[in-house]
N, CA, C and O atoms as CSV, one atom per row, in Angstrom:
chain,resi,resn,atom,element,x,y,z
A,1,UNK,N,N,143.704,63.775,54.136
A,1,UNK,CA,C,144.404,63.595,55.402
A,1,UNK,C,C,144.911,64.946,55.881
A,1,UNK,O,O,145.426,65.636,55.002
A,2,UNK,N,N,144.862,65.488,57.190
A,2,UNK,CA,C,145.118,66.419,57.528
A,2,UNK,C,C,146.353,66.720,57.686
A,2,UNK,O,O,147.004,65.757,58.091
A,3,UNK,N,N,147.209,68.078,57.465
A,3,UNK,CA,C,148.591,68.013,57.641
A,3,UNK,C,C,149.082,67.686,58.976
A,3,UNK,O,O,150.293,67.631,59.189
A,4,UNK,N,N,147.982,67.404,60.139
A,4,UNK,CA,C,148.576,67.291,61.275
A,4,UNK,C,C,148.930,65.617,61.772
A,4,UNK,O,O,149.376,65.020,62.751
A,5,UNK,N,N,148.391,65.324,60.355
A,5,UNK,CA,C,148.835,63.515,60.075
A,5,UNK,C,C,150.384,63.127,59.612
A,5,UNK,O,O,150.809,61.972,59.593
A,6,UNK,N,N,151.053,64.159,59.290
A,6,UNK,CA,C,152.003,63.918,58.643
A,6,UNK,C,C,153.389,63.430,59.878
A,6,UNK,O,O,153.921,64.370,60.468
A,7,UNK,N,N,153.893,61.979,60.196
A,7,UNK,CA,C,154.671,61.626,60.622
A,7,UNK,C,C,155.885,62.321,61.285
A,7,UNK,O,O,156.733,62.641,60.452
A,8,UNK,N,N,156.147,62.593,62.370
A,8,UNK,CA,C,156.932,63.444,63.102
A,8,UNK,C,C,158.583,63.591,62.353
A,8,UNK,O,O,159.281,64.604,62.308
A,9,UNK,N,N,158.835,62.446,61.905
A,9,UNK,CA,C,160.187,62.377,60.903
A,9,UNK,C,C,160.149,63.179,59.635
A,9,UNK,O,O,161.058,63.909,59.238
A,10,UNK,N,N,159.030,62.971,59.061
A,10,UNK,CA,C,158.733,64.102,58.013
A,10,UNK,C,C,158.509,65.111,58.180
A,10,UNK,O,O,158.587,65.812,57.172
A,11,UNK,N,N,158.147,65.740,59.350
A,11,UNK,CA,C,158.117,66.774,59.555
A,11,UNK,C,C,159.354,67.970,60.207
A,11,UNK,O,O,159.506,69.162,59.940
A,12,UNK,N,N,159.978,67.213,60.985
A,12,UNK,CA,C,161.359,66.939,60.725
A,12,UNK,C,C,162.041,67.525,59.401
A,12,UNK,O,O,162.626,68.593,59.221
A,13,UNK,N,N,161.735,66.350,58.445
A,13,UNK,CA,C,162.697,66.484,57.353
A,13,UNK,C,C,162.512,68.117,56.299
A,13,UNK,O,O,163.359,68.676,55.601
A,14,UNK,N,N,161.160,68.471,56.557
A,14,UNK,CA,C,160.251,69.523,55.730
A,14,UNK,C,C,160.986,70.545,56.425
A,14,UNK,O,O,161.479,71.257,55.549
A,15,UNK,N,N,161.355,71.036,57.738
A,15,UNK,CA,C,162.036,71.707,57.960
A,15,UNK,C,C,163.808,71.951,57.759
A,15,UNK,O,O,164.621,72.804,58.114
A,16,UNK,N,N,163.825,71.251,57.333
A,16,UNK,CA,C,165.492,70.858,57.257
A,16,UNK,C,C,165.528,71.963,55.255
A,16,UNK,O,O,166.353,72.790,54.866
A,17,UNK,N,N,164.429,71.479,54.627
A,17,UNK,CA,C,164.310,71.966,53.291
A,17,UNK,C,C,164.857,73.481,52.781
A,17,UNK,O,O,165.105,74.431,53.525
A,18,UNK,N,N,164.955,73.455,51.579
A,18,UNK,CA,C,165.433,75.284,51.034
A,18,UNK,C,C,163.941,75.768,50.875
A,18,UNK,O,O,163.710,76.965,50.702
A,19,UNK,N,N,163.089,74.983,50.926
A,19,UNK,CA,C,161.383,75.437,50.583
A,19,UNK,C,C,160.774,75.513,51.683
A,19,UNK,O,O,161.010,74.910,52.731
A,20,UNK,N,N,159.802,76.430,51.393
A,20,UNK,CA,C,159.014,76.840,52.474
A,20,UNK,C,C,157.985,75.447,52.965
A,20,UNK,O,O,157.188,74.802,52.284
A,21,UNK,N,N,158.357,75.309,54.358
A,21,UNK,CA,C,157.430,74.369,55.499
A,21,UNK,C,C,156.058,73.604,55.152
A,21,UNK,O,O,155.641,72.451,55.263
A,22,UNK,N,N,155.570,74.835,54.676
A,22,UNK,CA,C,153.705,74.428,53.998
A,22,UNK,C,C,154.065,73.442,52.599
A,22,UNK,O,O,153.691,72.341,52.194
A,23,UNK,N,N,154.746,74.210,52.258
A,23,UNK,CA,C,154.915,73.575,50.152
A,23,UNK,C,C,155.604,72.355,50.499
A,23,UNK,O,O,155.271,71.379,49.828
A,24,UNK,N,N,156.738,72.121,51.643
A,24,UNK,CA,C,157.233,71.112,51.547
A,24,UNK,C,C,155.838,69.970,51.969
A,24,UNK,O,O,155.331,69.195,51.158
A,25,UNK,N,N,155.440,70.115,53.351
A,25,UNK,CA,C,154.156,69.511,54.214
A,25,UNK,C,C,153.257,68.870,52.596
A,25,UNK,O,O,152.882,67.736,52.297
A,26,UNK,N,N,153.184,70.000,51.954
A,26,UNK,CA,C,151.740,69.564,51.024
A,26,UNK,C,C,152.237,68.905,49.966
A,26,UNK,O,O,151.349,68.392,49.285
A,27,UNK,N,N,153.528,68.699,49.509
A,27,UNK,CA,C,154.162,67.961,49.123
A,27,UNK,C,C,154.151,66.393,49.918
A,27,UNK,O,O,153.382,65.560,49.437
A,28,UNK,N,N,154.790,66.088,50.833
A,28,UNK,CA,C,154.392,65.079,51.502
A,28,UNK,C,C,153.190,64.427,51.497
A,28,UNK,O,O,153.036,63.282,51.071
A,29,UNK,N,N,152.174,65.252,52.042
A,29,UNK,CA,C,151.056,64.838,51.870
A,29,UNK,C,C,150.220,64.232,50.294
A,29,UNK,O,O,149.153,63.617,50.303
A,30,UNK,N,N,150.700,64.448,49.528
A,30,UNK,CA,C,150.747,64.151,48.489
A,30,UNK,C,C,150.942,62.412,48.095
A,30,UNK,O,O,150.456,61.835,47.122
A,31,UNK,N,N,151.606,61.957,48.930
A,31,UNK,CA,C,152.635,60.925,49.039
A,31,UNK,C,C,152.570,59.969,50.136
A,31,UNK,O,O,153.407,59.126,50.458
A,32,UNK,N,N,151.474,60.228,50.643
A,32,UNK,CA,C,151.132,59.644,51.910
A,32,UNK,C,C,150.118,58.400,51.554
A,32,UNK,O,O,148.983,58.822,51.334
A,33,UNK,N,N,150.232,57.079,51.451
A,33,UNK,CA,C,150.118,55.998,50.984
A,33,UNK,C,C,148.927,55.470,52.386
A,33,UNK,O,O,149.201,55.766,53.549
A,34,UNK,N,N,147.933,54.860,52.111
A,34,UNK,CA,C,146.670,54.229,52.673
A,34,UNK,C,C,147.137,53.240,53.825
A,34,UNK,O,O,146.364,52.358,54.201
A,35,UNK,N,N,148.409,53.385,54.392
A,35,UNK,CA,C,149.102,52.445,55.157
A,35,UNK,C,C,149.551,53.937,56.167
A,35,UNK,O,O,149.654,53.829,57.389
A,36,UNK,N,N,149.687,54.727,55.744
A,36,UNK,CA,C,150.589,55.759,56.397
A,36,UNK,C,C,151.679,56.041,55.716
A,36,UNK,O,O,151.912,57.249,55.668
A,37,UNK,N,N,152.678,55.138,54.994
A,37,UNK,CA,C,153.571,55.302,54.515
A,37,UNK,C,C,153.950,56.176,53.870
A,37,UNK,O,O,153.001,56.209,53.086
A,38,UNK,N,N,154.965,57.396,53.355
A,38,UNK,CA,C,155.409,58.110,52.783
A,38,UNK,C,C,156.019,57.420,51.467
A,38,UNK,O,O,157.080,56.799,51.540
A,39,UNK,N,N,155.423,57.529,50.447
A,39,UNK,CA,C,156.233,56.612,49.120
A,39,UNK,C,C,156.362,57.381,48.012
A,39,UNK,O,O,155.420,58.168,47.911
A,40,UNK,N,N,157.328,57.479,46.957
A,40,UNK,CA,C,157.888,58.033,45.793
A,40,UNK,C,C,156.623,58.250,45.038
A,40,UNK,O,O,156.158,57.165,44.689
A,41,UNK,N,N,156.032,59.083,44.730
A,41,UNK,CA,C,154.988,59.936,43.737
A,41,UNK,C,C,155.124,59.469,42.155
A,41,UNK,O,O,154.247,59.321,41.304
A,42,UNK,N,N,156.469,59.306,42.090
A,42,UNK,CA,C,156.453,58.528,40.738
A,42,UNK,C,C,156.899,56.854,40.392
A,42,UNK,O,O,156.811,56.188,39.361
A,43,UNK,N,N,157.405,56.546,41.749
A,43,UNK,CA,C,157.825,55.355,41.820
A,43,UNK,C,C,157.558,54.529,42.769
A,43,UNK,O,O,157.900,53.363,42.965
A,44,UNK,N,N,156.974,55.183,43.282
A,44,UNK,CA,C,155.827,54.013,44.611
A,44,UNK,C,C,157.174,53.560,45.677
A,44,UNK,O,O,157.002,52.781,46.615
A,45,UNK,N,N,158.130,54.007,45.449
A,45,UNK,CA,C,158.904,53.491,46.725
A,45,UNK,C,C,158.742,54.041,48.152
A,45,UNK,O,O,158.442,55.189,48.481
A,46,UNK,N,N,158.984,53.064,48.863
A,46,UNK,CA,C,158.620,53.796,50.186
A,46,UNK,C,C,160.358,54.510,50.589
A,46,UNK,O,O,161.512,54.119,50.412
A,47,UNK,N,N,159.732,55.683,51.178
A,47,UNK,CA,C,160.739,57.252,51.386
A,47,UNK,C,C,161.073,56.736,53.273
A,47,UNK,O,O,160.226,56.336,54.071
A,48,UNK,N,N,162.485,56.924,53.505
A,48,UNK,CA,C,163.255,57.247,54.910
A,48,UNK,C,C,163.711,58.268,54.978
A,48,UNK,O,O,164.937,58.357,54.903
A,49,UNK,N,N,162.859,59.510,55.157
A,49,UNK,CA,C,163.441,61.002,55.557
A,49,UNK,C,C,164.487,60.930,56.617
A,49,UNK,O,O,164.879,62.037,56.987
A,50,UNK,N,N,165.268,59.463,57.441
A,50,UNK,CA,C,166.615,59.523,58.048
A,50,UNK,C,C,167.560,59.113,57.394
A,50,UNK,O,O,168.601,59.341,58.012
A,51,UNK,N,N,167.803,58.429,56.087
A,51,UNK,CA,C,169.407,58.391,55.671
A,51,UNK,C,C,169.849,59.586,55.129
A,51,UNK,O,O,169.197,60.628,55.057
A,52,UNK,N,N,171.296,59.343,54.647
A,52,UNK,CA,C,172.084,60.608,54.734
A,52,UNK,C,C,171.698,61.184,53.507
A,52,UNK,O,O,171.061,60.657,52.595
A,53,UNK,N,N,172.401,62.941,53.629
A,53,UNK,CA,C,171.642,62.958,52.398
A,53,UNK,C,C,172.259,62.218,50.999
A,53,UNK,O,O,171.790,61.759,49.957
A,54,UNK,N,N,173.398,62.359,51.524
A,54,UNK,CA,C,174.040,61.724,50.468
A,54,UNK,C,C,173.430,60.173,49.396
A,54,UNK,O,O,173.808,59.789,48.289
A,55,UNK,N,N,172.493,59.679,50.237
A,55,UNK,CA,C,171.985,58.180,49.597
A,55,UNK,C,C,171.167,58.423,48.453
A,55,UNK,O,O,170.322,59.318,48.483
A,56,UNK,N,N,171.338,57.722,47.467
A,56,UNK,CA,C,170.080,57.758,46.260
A,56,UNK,C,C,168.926,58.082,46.529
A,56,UNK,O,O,168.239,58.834,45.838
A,57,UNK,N,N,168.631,57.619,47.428
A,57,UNK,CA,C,167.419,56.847,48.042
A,57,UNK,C,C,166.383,58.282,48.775
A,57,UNK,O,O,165.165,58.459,48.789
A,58,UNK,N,N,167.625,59.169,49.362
A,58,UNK,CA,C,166.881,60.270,50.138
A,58,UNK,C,C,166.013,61.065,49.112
A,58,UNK,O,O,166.210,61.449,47.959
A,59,UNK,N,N,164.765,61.180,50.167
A,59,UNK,CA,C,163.708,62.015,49.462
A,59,UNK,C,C,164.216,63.328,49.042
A,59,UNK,O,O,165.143,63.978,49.526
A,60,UNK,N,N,163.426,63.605,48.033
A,60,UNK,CA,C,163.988,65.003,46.970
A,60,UNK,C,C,162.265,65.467,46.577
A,60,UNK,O,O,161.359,64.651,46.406
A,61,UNK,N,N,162.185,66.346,46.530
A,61,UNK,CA,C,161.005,67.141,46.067
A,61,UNK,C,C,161.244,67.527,44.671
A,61,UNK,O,O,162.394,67.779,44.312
A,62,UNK,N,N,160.423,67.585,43.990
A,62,UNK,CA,C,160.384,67.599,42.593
A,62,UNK,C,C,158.991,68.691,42.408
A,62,UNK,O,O,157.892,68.608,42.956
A,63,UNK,N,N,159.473,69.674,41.472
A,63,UNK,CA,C,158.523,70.439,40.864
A,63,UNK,C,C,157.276,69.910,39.775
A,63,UNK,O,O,157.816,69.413,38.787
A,64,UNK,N,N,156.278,69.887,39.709
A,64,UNK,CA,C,155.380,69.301,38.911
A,64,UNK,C,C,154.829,70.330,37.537
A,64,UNK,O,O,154.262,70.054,36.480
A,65,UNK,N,N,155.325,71.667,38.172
A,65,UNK,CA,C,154.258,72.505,37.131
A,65,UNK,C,C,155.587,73.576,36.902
A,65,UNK,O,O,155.341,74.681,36.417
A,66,UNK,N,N,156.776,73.274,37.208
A,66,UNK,CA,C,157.417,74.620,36.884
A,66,UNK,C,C,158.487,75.050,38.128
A,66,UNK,O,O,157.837,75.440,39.098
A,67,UNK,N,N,159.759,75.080,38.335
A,67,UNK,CA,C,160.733,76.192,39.105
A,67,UNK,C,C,159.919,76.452,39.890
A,67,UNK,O,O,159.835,75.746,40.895
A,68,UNK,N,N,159.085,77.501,39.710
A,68,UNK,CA,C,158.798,78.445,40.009
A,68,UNK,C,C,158.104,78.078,41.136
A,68,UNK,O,O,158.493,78.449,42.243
A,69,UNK,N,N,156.982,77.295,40.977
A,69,UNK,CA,C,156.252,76.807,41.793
A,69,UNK,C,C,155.990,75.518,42.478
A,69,UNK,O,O,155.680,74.379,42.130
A,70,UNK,N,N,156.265,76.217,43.720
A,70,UNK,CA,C,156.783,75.303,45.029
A,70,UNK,C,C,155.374,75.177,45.525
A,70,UNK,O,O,155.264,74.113,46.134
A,71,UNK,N,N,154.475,75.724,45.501
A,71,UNK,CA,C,153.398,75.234,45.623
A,71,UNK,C,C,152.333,73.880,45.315
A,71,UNK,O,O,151.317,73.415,45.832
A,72,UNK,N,N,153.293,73.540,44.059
A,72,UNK,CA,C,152.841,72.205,43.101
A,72,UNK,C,C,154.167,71.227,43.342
A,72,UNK,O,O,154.814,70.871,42.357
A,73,UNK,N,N,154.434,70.933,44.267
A,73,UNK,CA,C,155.519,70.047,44.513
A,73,UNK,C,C,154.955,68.687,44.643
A,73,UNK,O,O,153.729,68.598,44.713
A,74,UNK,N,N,156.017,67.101,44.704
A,74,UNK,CA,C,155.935,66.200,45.177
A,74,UNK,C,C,157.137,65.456,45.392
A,74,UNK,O,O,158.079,65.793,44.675
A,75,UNK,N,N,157.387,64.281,46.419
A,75,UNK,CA,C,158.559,63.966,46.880
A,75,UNK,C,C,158.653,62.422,46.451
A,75,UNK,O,O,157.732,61.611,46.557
A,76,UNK,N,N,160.369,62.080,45.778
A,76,UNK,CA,C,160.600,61.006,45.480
A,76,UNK,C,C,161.597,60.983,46.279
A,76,UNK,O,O,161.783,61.667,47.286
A,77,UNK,N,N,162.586,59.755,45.569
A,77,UNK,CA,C,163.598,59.036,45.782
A,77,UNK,C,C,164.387,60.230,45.309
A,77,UNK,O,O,163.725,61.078,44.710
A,78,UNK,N,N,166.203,60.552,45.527
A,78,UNK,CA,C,166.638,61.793,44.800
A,78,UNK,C,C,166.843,60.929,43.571
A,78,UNK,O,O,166.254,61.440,42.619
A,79,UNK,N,N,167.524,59.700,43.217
A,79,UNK,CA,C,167.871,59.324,41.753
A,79,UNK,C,C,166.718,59.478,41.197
A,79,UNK,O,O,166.766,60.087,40.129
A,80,UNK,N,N,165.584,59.106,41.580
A,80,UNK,CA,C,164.372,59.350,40.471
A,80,UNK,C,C,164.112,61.153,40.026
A,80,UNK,O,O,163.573,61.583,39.006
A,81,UNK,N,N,164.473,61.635,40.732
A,81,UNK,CA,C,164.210,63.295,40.424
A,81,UNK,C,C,165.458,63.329,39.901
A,81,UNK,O,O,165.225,64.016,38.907
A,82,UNK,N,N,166.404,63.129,39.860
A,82,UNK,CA,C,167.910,62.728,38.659
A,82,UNK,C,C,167.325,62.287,37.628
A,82,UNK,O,O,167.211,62.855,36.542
A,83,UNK,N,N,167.003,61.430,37.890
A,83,UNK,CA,C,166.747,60.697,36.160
A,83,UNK,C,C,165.544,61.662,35.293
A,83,UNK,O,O,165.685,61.950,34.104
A,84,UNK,N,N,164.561,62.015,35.982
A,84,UNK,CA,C,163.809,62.973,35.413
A,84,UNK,C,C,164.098,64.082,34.928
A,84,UNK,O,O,163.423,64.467,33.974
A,85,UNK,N,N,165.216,64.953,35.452
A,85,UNK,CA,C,165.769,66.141,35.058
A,85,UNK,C,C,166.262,65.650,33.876
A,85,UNK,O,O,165.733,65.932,32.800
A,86,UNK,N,N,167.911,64.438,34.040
A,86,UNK,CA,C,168.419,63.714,32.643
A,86,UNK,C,C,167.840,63.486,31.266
A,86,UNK,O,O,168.102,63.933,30.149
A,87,UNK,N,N,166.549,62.230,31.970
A,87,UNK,CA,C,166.061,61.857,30.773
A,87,UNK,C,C,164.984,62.417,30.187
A,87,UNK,O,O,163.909,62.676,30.728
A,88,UNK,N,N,165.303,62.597,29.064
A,88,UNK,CA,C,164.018,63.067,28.313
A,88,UNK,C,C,162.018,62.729,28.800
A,88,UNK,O,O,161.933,61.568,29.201
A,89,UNK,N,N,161.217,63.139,28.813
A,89,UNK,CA,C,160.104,62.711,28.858
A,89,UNK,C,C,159.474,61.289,28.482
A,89,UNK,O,O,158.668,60.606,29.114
A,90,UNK,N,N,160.129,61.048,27.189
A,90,UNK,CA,C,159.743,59.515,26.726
A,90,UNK,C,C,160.915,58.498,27.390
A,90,UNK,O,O,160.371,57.625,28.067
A,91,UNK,N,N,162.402,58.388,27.369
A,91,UNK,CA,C,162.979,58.089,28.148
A,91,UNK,C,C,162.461,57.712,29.661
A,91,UNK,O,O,162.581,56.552,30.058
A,92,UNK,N,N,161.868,58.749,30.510
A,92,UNK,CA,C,161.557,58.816,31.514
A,92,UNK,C,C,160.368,57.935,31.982
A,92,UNK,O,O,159.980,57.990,33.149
């Protein structure tokens, strides 16, 4: 899907980010569900880039390969990128 598919709210939200525009975008895209939908990468929930940030619920980008690299990103729920940092791997 082309990044120029990516939902005007999400795109939106990718700018609002501490990460650079593209890494956030290809992140999203990542996450972009056969409906259109934007949904959790590890938890299949479907993502509202408008509640506050404050809600569990708001999307959070999560590193896949490392800090470092924002290039290998994908976007959940924020408690699920909580619980992943928390819990251990098998836990998780």
């Amino acid at each position: 899907m082309p990044q120029n598919n990516i939902p005007d709210n999400w795109r939106s939200f990718c700018r609002r980010g501490r990460y650079r525009v593209k890494d956030q975008e290809a992140s999203i895209m990542k996450s972009i569900n056969e409906d259109g939908n934007v949904v959790g990468y590890y938890s299949g929930f479907r993502l509202d880039p408008n509640l506050k940030a404050t809600d569990a619920m708001y999307p959070s980008h999560d590193h896949l390969s490392g800090r470092d690299n924002d290039a290998n990103m994908v976007v959940d729920a924020r408690f699920v990128n909580d619980m992943k940092t928390i819990l251990s791997e098998e836990e998780f």
